[in-house]
N, C-alpha and C positions, 0 to 999 in steps of 0.2 A: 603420462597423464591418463588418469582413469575415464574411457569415454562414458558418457549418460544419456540418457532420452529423458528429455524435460515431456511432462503431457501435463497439460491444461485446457483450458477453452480461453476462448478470445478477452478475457480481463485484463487491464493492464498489472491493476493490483493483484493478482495470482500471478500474474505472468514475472514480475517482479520477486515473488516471495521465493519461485523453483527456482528460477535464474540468479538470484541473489546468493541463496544456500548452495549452487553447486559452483560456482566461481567463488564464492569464500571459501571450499572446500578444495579447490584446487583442479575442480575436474574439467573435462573440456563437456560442454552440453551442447544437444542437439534437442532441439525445442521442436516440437510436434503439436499444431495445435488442434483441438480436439473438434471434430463438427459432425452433429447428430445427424443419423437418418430416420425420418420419419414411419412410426411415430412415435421411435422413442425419445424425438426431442420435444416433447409435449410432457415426457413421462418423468417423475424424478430422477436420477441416478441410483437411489436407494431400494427402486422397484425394478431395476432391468434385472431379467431373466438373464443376460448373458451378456457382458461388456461388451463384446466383439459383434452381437447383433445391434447393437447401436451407436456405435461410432465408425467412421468411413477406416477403408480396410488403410489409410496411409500409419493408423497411429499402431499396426501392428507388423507392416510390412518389413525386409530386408532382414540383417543379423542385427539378433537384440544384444544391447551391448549389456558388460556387467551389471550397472546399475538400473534402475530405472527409478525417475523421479514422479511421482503422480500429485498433484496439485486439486484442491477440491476435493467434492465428491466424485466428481465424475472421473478424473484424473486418477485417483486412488483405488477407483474400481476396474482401471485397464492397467493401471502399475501391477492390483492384484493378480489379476486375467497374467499378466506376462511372468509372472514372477515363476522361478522354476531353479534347479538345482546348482544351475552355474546365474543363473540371473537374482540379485538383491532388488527388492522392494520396498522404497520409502515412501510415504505419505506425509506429504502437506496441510496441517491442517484435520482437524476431526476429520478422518474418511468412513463418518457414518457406517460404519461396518467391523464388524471381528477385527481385535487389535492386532490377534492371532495371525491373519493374514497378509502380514506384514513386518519384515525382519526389521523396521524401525519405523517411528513417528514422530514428524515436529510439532510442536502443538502451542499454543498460544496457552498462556494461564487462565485466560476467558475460557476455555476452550471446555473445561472441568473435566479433563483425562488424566488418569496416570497407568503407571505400568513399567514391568520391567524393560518392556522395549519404547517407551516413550522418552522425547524429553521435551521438557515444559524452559519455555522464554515467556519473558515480560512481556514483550512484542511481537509482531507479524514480522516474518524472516525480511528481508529486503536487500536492495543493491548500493545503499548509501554508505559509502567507506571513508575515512579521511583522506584518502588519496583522492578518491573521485571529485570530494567537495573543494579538495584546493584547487584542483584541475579547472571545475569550475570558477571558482574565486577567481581564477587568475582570468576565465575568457569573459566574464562577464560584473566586471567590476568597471571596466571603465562604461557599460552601458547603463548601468546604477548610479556612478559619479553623481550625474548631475542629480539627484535627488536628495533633500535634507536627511540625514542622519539625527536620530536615530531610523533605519528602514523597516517598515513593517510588509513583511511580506504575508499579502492574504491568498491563503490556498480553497479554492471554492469545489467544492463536489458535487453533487445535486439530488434532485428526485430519486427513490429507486423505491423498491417492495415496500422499505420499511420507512423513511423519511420522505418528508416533500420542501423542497426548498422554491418556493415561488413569489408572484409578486410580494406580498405584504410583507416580507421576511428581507427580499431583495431593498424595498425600499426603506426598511427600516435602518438596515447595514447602512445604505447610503448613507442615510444621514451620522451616524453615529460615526463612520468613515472622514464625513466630512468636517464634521465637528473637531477631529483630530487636526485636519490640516488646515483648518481655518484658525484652531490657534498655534499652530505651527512645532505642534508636538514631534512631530515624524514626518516621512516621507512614507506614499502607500505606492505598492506595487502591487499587484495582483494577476493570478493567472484563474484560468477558469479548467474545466476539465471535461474530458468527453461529456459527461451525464449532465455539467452545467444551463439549463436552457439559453436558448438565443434571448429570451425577452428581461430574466436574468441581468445579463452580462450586458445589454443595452440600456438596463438601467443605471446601472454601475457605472455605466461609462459616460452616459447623461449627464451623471451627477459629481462625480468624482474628476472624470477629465479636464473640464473648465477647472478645476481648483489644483492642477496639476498632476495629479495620478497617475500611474501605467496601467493601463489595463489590456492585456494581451490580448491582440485580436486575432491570434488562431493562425497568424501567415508566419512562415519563417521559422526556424528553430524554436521548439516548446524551451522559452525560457525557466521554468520549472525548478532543475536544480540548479542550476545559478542563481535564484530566490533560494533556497533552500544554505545554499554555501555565502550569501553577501548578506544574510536576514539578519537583524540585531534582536528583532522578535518577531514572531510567525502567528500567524492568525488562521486555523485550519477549521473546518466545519466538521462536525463530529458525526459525519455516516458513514468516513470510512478507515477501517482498522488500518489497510495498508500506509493509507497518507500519513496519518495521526502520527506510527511508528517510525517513519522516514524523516520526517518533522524532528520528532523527540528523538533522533539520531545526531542532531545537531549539537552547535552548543547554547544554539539558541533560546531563549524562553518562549514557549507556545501558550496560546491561550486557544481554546474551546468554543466554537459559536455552536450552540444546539438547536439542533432544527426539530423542526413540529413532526410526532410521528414516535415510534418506540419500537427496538430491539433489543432484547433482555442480555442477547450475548453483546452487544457491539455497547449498551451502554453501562455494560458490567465492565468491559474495557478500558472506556474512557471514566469512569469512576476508580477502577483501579488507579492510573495513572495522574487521577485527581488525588485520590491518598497518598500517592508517595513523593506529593510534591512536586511532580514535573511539568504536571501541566495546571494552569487556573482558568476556569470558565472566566468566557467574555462577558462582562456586564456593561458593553458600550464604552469603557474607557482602557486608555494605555496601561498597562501594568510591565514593569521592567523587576528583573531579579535575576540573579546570579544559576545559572545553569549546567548541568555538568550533561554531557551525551549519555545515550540509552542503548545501546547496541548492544545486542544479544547473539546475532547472526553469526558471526564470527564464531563465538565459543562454541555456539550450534553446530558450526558446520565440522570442528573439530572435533569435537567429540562426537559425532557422525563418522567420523573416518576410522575414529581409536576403535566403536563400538562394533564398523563393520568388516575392521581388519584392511581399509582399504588405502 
């Protein structure tokens, strides 16, 4: 088994995409997560004068293995830093830099890269497999049981540079949440996510609990993907690529909630994947239809191996 050094920063959604791509690819990774020294964690990654001056000395200590995996900007500039005769260099994601500097690159169709050493997916790489989702299915089905069928699984993200998910948007959901199970259309489950606010997720649960709802209160195993593996339709907030793609990995039908705020790459995404059919923006009501999964990762990680000989 081919060893890797995953590098990223503290994301889950990045932490997902390297780890997804190198265990579909068969390798064994060793995840290195990335943490700046000051000041160049203030600084882009796109302006560091020298990878190794600004990240702590763990992400380049020890024997580098064959590969190296670099996630982000920041990750694709210490993949590059390491990259060397016996060592390959992949990128995750536009690595804002010389494609050149890099024997290969995964790249999302948002992404607007090509090249002879690129290759282009639908979606953001990820860890969701049919094997994993039955896995799932089978641990967390009998704690779904008791809710009406069909289950709508709401996946919630939050604030970040580019969107803001806060009160007026939380309370709107509620209701249009509750509207659902007051006429008895579905059963709602809901998890929230690091970036989700506390004031959020307490109104959700104000509102939706009494009417019988799940709303994950953060203790206990992230039910997550076992929403993802028992959803009959999924309800994801559209600020983030990685969720969106793990979603539409399903076979479930997703719907779109858009939040206030604008990313020209991340809503070029979620329009793409509005063109081909996979997903349909929420306008407040149930929408059901037939679904087939989106998974790219796989073929990705394949033809990563053929292209690097490994």
């Amino acid at each position: 088994m081919v060893k890797t050094r995953v590098l990223c920063t503290d994301i889950a959604g990045l932490r997902s995409q390297v780890l997804g791509l190198a265990e579909a690819a068969g390798f064994e990774p060793e995840i290195r997560t990335l943490e700046f020294i000051p000041p160049w964690d203030k600084i882009s990654s796109g302006l560091w004068l020298n990878a190794r001056w600004a990240v702590g000395a763990q992400a380049f200590a020890g024997p580098v293995p064959p590969l190296v995996i670099g996630g982000g900007g920041a990750g694709a500039r210490v993949a590059a830093a390491l990259r060397g005769p016996e060592v390959k260099a992949v990128a995750v994601q536009h690595p804002r830099m010389a494609l050149r500097r890099f024997d290969l690159i995964l790249a999302s169709r948002h992404d607007g890269i090509t090249g002879e050493n690129v290759i282009v997916t639908r979606t953001a790489l990820h860890r969701v497999t049919p094997e994993r989702l039955a896995q799932e299915k089978v641990k967390w089905e009998p704690t779904f049981a008791a809710y009406k069928r069909p289950l709508l699984a709401v996946l919630l993200g939050g604030s970040n540079g580019r969107y803001r998910f806060e009160t007026p948007l939380a309370l709107e959901l509620a209701l249009e949440l509750s509207a659902i199970l007051r006429r008895g259309e579905a059963g709602v489950v809901i998890t929230p996510s690091r970036r989700t606010s506390p004031e959020v997720v307490r109104i959700l649960r104000d509102v939706l609990e009494p009417l019988g709802a799940f709303v994950w209160d953060g203790t206990g195993e992230n039910p997550y993907f076992g929403m993802l593996a028992c959803a009959d339709v999924i309800l994801a907030t559209a600020d983030s690529v990685s969720m969106v793609s793990e979603a539409v990995a399903t076979s479930a039908p997703v719907l779109l909630l858009r939040l206030p705020g604008k990313s020209a790459r991340i809503g070029m995404f979620m329009d793409m994947l509005v063109a081909d059919g996979r997903v349909r923006d929420f306008n407040g009501a149930l929408e059901m239809w037939d679904a087939e999964p989106m998974n790219d990762t796989v073929t990705a990680a394949m033809e990563m191996r053929e292209r690097l000989g490994l």
